[in-house]
C-alpha positions, 0 to 999 in steps of 0.5 A: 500500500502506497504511504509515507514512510518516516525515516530514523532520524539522528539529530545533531547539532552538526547536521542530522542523519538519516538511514534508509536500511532493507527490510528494517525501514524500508519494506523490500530489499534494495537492488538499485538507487538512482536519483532525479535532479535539475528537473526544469521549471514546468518540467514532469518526471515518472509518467508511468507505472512498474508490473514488479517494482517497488520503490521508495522515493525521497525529496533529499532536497527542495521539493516536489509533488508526486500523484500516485493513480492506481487506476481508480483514484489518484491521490498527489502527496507533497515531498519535502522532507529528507526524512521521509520516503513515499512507498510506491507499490507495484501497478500504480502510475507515478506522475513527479511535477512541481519540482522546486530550485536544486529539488533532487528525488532520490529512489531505491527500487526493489528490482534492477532497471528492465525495460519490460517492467515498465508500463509507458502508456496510460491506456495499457496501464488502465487495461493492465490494473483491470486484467490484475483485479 
């Protein structure tokens, strides 16, 4: 299920810390980490939905919107914090807009990039969450 994950945060007075770690904080186990950055203004990112993949996406800097569409419903939550990371579950479409200045999005993903995991088209999307149910 799609949520907001808060992340163990260590304060200190010379700067906090944060730790993402397989299965203790974050629900899958971590085989790629790639990061989305310079994002010009009016610019989106995403715009497409995983059969298998997991991820784990984190405002490290700035911030930016992601609307998460299941098929149904869509719902749009605002990263912001480095602290906190938004959990996307497999078959759910990710649009990332609205990136402020310096914003960067880093992502864990539970599987190694493949092509054939990605669902690039809205109207495939739609019939694949409809053949899923």
């Amino acid at each position: 299920m799609n949520r907001i994950i808060e992340l163990p945060k260590v304060i200190d007075t010379r700067g906090n810390l944060t730790v993402a770690e397989n299965i203790k904080s974050i629900p899958f186990n971590v085989k790629r980490v790639y990061w989305v950055y310079d994002v010009p203004g009016g610019e989106s990112r995403g715009g497409h939905a995983h059969k298998d993949c997991l991820e784990l996406l984190v405002a490290v800097s700035g911030s930016f919107n992601v609307t998460l569409d299941d098929g149904t419903s869509k719902r749009t939550y605002l990263l912001n914090h480095p602290y906190q990371g938004l959990f996307i579950d497999k078959s759910i479409w990710r649009t990332l807009d609205d990136f402020s200045s310096g914003a960067v999005c880093l992502v864990l993903a539970s599987e190694y990039f493949e092509e054939e995991d990605y669902i690039r088209e809205y109207d495939e999307f739609l019939e694949y969450v409809k053949c899923s149910k």
